[in-house]
N, C-alpha and C positions, 0 to 999 in steps of 0.2 A: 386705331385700325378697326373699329367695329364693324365699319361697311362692307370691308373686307373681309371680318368675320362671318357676320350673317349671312354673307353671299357662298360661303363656302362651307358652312358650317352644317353636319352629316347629321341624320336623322339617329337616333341608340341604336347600335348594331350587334346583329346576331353575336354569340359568343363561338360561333362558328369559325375554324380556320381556313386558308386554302391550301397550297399545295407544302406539301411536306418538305422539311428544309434533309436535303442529303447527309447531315451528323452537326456535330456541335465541335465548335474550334473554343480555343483560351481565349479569355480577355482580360487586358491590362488591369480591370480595376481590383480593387484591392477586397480582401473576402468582406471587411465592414461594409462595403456598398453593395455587393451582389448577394449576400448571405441572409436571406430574411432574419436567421437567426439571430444576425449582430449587427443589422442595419437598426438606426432608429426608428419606431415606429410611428408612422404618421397614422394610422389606420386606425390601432387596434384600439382606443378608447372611443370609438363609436362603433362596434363590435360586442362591447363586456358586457352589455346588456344581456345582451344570451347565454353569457356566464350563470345566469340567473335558475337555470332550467336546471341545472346540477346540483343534488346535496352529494356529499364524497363521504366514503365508508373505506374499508380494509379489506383484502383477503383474509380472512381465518387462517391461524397458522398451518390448522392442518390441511389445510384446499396447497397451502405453501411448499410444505413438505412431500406431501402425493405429486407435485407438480415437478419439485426440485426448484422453488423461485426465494426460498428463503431471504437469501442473499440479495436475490435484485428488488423482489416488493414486500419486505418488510416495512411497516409503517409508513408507505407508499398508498396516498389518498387513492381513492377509484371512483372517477364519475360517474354517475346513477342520474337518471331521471326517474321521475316519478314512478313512472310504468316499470322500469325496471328493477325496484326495490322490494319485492315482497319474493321474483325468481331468485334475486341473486342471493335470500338469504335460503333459498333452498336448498336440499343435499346436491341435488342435480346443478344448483349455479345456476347463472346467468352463461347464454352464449357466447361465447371470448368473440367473438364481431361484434355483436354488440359490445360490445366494452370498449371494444380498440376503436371502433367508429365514434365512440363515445370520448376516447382519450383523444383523436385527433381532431374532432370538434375545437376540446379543451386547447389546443396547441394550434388551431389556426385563426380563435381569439387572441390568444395570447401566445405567440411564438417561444418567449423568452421565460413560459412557467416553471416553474422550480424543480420539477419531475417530470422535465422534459425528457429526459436521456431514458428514464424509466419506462415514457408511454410508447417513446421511439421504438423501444427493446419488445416492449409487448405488440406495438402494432405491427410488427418484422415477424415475431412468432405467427400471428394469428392469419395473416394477409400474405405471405411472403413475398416475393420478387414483384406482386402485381400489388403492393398497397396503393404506390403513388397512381397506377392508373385505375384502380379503385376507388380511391378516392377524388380525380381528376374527371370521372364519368359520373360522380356524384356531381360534382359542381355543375358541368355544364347541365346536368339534367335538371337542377334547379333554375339556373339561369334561363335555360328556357321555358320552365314555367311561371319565369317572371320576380321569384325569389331569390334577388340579386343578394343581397346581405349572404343568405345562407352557399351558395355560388361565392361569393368570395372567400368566406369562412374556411368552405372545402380547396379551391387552392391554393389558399395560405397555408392550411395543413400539408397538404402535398410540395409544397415550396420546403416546410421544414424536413421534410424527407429527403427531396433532392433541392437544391437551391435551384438548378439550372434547368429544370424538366419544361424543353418547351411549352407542352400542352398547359401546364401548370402557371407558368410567365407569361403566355399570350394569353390567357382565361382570365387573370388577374388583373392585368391590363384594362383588358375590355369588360369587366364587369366592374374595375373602379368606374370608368368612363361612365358605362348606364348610370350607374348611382348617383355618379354627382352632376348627372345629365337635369338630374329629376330632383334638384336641393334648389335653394334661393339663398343659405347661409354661407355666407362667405368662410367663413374659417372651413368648414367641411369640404366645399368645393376647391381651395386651394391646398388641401392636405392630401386626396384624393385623386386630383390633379397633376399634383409634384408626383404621385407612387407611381400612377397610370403611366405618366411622361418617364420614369426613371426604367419601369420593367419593359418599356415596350422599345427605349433604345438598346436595353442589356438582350432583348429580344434577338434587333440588327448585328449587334454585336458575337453573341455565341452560335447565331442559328442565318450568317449574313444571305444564304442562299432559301431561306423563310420568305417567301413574295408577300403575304399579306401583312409583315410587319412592316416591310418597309411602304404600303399601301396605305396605313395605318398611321405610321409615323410621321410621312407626306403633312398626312390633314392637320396632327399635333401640330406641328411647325406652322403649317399653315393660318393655323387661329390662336399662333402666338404671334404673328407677323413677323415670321422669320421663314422669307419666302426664297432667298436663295438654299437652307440648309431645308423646305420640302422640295426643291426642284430638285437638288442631289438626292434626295431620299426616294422620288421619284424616279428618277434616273434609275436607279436600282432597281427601282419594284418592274420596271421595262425589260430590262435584266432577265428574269427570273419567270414574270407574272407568263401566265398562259392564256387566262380569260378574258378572249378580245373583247365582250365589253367592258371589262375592267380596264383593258386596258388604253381604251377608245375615253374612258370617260376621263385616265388620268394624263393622254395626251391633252384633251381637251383642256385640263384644268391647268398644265403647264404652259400652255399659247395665253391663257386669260391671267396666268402672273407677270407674263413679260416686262408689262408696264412697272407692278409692284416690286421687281427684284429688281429696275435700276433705279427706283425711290429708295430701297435698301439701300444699294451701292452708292447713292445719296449719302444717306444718314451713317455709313461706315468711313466714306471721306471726312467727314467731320467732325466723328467722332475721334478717328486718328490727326485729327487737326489740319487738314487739308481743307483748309474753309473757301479756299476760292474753288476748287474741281468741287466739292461740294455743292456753291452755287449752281455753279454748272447743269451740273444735274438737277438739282431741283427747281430751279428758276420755273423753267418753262412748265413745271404743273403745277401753279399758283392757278392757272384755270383750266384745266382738265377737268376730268370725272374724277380726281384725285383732289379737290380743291377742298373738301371737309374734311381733309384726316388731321386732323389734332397736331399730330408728329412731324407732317410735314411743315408745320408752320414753327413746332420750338427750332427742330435742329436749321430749318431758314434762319429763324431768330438767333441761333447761335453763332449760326457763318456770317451773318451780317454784325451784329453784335462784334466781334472777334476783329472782324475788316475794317472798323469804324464807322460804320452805316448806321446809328443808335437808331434814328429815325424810322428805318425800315425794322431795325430789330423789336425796338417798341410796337408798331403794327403786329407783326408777325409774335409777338409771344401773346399778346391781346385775342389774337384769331386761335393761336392756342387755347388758350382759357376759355375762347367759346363753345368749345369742343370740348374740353376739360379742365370747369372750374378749379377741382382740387390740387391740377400737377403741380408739386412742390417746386421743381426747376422752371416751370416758368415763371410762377410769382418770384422764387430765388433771384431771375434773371432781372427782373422789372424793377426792384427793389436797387438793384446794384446800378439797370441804368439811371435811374430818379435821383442816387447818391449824388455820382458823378453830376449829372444836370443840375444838384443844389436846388430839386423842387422836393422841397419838404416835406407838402400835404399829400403830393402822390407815393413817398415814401413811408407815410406814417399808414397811409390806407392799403396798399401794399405790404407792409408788415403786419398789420391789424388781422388783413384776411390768409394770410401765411402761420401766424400762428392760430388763427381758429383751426385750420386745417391739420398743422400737424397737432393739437389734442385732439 
């Protein structure tokens, strides 16, 4: 679907939201997927580098006692940066915002750090009922000076405050999104990818009357080539949205999938095994402006393939591969037909280039 990508695909977008969603409802999923805290983390090991900025020291027992914190930060590490090591061993201390800004640095690297409950307890003392949007007006205000890393840093921290704090979920979203806008490694961009696409459905989901997530979510869908679930996503953002050129631009962009979402409707016949309606629909854009997508020629190749057409299916997984040499299902498929047909050499060279692919 690259054509379809590129065509669609939105320039890094502000970290700015739109209109505010009227409250937050439940959602079905379960706390391991919504809870930064105990979700696994795709993120933080390109993050721990700034781990790096911290040596960690103690309270003095007696700063402990004057305080009444015995009990909570005894032998309780406290991150310091450089500049802040020579106040905090003074009698007057280090200022407790610095510190707690400092702890929740430490915990939106690392959500899951060991004295987490500790830094939670200190940044609630020192920030009270406004930490998480204290630290949420941090982020964006790095994000829009272009220090995206340290923007996401701040609301992953705020995420560990509250899991579900919109400003906090849509900010993280869209500042995975810039980052791995702007990578070319593939492992970084699919880990950063899956977070951005997980927080900004959990977005639709707690916060469904949020117009720009489902704005937002649209496009996700849309440059995964999953163009009827951005037409629904769309549909919603219609709903909701107020800014008619927003919403001029995402009518426009719904009349220019038409074509794409019954090439879906395609590829989902045939996926559920319905290989003749399957034809159906894709037959006829073997020569459209839909004639180089890669996809539309396996899952051809599979409804033909399936019907007995080997002939047709061999072309059409062929015009696959010129699209995209590596896809394992279609060599898969080429191999199986060659079996059957008892041509040898086209099954030993079809095997040959199937396993370079999958090492």
């Amino acid at each position: 679907m690259a054509g379809i990508t590129r065509m669609f695909d939105k320039q890094p977008l502000s970290l700015k939201g739109g209109k505010e969603a009227s409250g937050v409802i439940a959602t079905q999923r379960p706390e391991h997927e919504t809870h930064l805290t105990a979700r696994p983390d795709r993120v933080g090991k390109y993050l721990l580098k700034s781990m790096k900025e911290f040596t960690f020291d103690e309270f003095s027992q007696e700063f402990l006692k004057k305080m009444n914190l015995v009990k909570e930060f005894s032998g309780v590490p406290i991150p310091l940066r450089d500049e802040d090591r020579e106040a905090f061993k003074t009698p007057q201390g280090l200022n407790g915002n610095i510190i707690a800004e400092n702890m929740a640095r430490v915990l939106g690297i690392d959500p899951q750090f060991k004295y987490r409950d500790s830094y939670t307890s200190f940044i609630g003392i020192n920030y009270g009922q406004k930490g998480v949007d204290n630290l949420t007006r941090k982020a964006k205000d790095h994000g829009e000076s272009g220090n995206l890393e340290e923007a996401c840093i701040y609301f992953r921290a705020a995420l560990v405050l509250k899991y579900n704090d919109l400003a906090a979920m849509f900010g993280y979203s869209r500042s995975l999104r810039e980052m791995y806008a702007k990578s070319k490694k593939e492992d970084y961009i699919g880990n950063l990818k899956a977070e951005a696409f997980d927080y900004l459905e959990m977005v639709t989901e707690f916060y469904p009357r949020f117009d720009m997530g489902w704005y937002y979510l649209g496009y996700m869908y849309l440059n995964l080539g999953l163009y009827i679930k951005a037409k629904l996503a769309w549909d919603e953002y219609l709903r909701f949205g107020r800014m008619q050129k927003d919403r001029k631009e995402i009518q426009r962009r719904i009349e220019q999938i038409k074509e794409p979402i019954q090439i879906e409707k395609g590829y989902n016949a045939v996926l559920a095994g319905r290989w003749k309606k399957g034809l159906g629909i894709l037959e006829p854009y073997k020569e459209s402006q839909f004639r180089d997508w890669w996809p539309l020629w396996y899952y051809l190749g599979v409804a033909y393939a399936r019907t007995g057409k080997s002939g047709e299916a061999e072309n059409a997984f062929k015009r696959a591969l010129k699209g995209s040499p590596r896809h394992i299902e279609s060599l898969e498929e080429l191999v199986e037909l060659y079996e059957k047909k008892g041509a040898r050499a086209e099954v030993k060279k079809y095997r040959d280039k199937l396993a370079l692919v999958k090492k």
